[in-house]
C-alpha positions as CSV (number, residue, x, y, z in Angstrom):
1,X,229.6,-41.2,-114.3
2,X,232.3,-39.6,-116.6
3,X,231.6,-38.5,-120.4
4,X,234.1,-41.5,-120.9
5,X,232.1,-43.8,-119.7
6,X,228.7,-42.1,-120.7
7,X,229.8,-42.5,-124.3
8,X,230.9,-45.9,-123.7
9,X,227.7,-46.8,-122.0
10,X,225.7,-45.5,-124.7
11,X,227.7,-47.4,-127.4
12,X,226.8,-50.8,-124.9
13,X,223.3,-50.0,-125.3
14,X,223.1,-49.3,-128.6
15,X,225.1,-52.9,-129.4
16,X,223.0,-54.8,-127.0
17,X,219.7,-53.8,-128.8
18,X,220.9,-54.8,-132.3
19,X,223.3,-57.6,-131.4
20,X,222.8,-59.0,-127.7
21,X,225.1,-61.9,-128.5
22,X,228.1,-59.4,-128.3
23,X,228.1,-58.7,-124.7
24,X,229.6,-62.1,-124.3
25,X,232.9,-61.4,-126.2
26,X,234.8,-59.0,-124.1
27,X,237.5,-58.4,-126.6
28,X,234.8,-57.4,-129.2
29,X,233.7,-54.7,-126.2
30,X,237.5,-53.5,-126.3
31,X,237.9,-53.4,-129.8
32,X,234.5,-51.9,-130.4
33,X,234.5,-49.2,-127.9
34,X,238.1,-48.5,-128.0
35,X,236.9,-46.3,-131.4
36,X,234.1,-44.6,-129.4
37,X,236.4,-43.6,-126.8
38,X,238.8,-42.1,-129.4
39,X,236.1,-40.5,-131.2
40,X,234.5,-38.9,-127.8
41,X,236.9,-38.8,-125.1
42,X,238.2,-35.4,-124.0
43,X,242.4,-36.3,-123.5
44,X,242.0,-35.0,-120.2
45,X,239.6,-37.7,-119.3
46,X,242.3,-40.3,-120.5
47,X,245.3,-38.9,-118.1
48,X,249.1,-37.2,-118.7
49,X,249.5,-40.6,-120.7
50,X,246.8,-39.8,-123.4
51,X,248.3,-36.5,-124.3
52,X,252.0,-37.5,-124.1
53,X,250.7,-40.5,-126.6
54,X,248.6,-38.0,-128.7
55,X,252.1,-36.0,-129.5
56,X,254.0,-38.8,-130.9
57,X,254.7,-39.4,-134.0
58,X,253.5,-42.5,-134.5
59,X,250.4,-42.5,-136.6
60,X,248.2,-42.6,-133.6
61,X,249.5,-45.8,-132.5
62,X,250.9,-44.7,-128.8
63,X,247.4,-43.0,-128.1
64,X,245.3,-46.4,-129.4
65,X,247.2,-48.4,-126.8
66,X,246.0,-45.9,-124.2
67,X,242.3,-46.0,-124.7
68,X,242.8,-50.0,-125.4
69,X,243.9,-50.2,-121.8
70,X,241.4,-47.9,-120.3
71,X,238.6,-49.7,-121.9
72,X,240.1,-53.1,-121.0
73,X,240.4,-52.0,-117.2
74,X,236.8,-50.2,-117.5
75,X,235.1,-53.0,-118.9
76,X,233.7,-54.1,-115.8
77,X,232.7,-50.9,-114.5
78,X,230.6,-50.0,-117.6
79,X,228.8,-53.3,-118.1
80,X,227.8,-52.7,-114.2
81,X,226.9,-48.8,-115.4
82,X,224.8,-50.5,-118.3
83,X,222.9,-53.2,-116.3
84,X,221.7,-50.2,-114.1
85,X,221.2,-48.3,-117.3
86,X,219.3,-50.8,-118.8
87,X,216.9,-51.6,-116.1
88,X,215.5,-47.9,-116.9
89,X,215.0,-48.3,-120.7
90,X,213.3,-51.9,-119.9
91,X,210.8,-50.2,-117.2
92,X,210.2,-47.2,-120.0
93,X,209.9,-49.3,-122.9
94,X,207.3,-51.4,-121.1
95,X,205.2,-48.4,-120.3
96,X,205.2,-47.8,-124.6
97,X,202.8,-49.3,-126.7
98,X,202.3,-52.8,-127.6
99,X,204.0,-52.2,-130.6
100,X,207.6,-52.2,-128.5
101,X,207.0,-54.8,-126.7
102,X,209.3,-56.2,-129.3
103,X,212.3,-54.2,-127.7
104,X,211.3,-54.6,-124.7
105,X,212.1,-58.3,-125.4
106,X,215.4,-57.4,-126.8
107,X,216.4,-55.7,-123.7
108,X,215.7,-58.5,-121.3
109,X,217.4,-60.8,-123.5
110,X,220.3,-59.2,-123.6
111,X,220.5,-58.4,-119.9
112,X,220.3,-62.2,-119.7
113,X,223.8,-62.9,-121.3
114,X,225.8,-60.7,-118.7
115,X,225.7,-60.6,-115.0
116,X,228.5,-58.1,-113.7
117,X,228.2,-59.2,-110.1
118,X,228.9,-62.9,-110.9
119,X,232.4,-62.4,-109.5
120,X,230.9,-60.1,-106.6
121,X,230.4,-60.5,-102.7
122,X,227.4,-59.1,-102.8
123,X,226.1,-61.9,-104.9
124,X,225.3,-63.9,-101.6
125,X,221.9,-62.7,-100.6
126,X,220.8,-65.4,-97.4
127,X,222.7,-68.3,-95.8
128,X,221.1,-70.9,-93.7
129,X,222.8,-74.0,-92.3
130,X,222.5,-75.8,-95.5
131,X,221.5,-73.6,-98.0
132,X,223.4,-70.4,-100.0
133,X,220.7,-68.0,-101.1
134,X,222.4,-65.5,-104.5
135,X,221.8,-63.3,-107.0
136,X,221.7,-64.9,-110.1
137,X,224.0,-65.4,-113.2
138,X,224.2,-65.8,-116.9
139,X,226.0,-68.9,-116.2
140,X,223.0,-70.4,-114.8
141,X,220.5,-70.6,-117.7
142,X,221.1,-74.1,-118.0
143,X,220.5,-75.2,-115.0
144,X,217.2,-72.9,-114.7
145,X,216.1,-74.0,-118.1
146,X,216.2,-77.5,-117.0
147,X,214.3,-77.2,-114.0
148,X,211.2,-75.1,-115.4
149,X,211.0,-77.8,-118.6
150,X,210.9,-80.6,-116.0
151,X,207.3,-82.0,-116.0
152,X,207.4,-83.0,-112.4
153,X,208.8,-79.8,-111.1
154,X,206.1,-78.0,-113.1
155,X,203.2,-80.5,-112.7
156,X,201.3,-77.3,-110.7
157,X,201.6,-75.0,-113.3
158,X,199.9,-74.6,-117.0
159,X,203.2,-76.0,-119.1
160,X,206.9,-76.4,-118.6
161,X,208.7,-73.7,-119.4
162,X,210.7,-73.4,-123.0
163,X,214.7,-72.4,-123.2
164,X,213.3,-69.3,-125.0
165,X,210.8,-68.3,-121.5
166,X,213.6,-69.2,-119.3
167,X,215.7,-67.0,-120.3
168,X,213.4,-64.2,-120.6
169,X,212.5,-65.9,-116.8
170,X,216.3,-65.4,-116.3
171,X,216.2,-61.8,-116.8
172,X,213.6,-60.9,-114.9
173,X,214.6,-62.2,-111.8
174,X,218.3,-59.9,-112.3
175,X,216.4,-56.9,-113.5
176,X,213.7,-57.3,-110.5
177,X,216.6,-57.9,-108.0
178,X,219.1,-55.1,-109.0
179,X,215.5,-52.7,-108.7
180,X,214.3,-54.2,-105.1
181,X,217.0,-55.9,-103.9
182,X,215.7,-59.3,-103.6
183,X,213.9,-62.0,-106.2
184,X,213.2,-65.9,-106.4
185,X,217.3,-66.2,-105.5
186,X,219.2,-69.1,-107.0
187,X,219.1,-71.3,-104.5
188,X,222.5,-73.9,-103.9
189,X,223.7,-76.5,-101.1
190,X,226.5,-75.2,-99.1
191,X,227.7,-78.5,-99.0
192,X,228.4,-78.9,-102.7
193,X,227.5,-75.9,-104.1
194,X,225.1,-77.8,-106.2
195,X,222.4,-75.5,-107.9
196,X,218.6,-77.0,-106.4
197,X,216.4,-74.5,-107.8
198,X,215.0,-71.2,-106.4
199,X,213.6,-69.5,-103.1
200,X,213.1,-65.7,-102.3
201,X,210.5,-63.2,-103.3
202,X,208.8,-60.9,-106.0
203,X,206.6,-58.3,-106.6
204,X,203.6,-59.6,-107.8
205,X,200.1,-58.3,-109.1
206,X,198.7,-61.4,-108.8
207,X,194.8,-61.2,-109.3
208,X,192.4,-58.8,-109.3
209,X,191.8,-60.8,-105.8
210,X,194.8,-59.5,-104.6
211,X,196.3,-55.8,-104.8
212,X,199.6,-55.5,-105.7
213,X,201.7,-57.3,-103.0
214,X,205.2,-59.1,-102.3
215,X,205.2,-62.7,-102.7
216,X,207.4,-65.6,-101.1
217,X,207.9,-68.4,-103.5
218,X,209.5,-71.7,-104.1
219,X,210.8,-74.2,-107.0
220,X,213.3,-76.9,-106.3
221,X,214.6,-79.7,-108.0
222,X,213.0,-83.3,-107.6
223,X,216.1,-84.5,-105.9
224,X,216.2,-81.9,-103.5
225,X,212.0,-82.5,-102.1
226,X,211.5,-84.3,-98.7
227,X,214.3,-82.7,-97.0
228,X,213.0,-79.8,-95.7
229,X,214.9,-76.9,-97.8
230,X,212.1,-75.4,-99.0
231,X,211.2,-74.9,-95.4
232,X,214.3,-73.5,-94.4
233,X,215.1,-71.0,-97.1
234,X,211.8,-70.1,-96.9
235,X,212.0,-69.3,-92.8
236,X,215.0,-67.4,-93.8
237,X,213.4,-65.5,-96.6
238,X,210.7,-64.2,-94.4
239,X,213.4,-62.9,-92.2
240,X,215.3,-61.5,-94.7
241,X,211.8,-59.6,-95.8
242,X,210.9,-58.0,-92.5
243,X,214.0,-57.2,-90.8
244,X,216.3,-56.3,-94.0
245,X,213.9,-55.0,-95.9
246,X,210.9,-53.9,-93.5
247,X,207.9,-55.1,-95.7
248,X,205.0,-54.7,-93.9
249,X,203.5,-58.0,-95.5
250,X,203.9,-61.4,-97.2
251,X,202.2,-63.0,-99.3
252,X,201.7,-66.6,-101.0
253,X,199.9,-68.4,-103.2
254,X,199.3,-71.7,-104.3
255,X,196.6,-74.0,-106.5
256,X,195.1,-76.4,-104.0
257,X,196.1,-79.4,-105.4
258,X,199.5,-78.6,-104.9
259,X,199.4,-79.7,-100.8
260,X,203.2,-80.0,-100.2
261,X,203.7,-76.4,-101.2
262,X,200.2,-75.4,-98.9
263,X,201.9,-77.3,-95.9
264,X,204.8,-75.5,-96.3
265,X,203.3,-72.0,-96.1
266,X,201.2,-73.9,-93.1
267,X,204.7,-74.7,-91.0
268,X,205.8,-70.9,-91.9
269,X,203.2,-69.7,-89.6
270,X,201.1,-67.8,-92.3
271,X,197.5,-66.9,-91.9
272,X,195.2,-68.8,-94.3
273,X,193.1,-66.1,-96.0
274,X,190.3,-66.6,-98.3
275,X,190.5,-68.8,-101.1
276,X,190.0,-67.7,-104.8
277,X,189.5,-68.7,-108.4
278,X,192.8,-67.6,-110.3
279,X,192.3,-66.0,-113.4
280,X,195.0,-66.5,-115.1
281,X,194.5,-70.3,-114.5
282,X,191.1,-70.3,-116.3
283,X,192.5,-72.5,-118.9
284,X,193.5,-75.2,-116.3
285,X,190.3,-76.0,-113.9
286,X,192.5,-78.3,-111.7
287,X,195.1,-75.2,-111.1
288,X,192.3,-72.8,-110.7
289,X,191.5,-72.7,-107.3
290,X,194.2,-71.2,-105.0
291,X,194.8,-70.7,-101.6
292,X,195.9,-67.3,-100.4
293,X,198.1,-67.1,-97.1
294,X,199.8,-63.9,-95.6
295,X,202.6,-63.1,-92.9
296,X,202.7,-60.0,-91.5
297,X,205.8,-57.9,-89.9
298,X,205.4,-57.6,-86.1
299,X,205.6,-53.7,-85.1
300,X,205.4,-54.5,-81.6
């Protein structure tokens, strides 16, 4: 990265701690940063234009167009330099103390109001015959807040979620794809583009049952159950996890009262392993006991 956009990046960071909210105004980002790169920038790193503007006679005004421009046609680039940026103060601040957990909170929320790959190819993950697999977007808290508060979508888990946990939920899932490479992906008909929830995986620790492990999961809005999309982004998921990716294993879990999840992981051909009392579910004795399935990668 160039010193321009080091000091610019560092000027993002800074911003997004203090005042996340920000990051949506892009014309705050010009105005804002267009003083840091006047302050920091070398006029070599600006180009012939930046020094011919610096000599005029003008009161600085020639030169302050220049560096408006270059930060207007940079924005991009250094909100993409800060997401990757950011992903490495998040990972070190939750090493730190619980005394920064706090800013460790700040960071995820304000990786949650940006995405700089929602215009992006690369956003597209998996496609099946019915189904568009992506990286997610800012743009869809609303529709992930409104399925993790829905009680029937969340009838197999302790509580709904709250706006505030799904978009720290939100943020995650980016940070944890733009690390691995894959996450729970937004999950949309190709048909209508409709949003329908969520398929893919995530690195889980998921009990002191089970070491640290990938995990294929599933959450799908009420009007998308019965018609086999679960199923099919799933089958495509596992593909996507041992040929793309080459993970040796898969793994799933699921409280056993939740059976049309179970026979899901059933018709993916996954091994039934042993069954276990969750931990983390202590607090809800009819979530508590969990069936653990695996699929492993064939070598041969």
């Amino acid at each position: 990265m160039d010193p321009v956009r080091q000091k610019l990046v560092g000027g993002v960071l800074a911003v997004m701690f203090t005042q996340p909210e920000r990051v949506r105004d892009r014309d705050w980002i010009v105005e804002q940063f267009t003083q840091v790169t006047l302050l920091a920038a070398d006029a070599g790193e600006l180009g012939a234009d930046f020094e011919a503007a610096q000599r005029a006679q003008d009161g600085g005004s020639a030169a302050l167009q220049v560096v408006q421009r270059f930060v207007r046609d940079n924005v991009d680039q250094v909100l993409n330099a800060c997401f990757a940026l950011f992903l490495h103060v998040a990972d070190d601040l939750r090493g730190r103390a619980a005394t920064s957990l706090g800013a460790h909170d700040q960071v995820l929320q304000a990786l949650s109001y940006f995405d700089p790959r929602d215009a992006s190819d690369d956003a597209l993950r998996i496609e099946t015959a019915r189904l568009r697999l992506r990286a997610w977007r800012a743009s869809d808290i609303d529709d992930l807040a409104a399925l993790c508060a829905d009680p029937a979508v969340m009838r197999h888990f302790p509580s709904a979620l709250s706006r505030a946990e799904s978009e720290r939920t939100l943020a995650r899932l980016q940070a944890h794809d733009a690390e691995h490479g894959f996450c729970y992906f937004a999950t949309e008909r190709r048909d209508t583009g409709a949003f329908i929830g969520f398929i893919g995986l995530m690195r889980q620790d998921l009990s002191p049952a089970l070491a640290p492990c990938v995990d294929i999961g599933w959450r799908l809005r009420p009007e998308a159950w019965g018609q086999g999309y679960a199923l099919e982004g799933a089958q495509a998921v596992l593909h996507f996890a041992f040929e793309v990716h080459e993970l040796p294993a898969v793994h799933a879990i699921a409280p056993l009262v939740n059976t049309p999840s179970l026979r899901v992981m059933e018709r993916l051909g996954m091994t039934r392993l042993a069954d276990f009392e969750h931990p983390a579910l202590a607090a809800s004795p009819t979530l508590q006991r969990c069936a653990h399935y695996r699929s492993d990668r064939e070598t041969t």
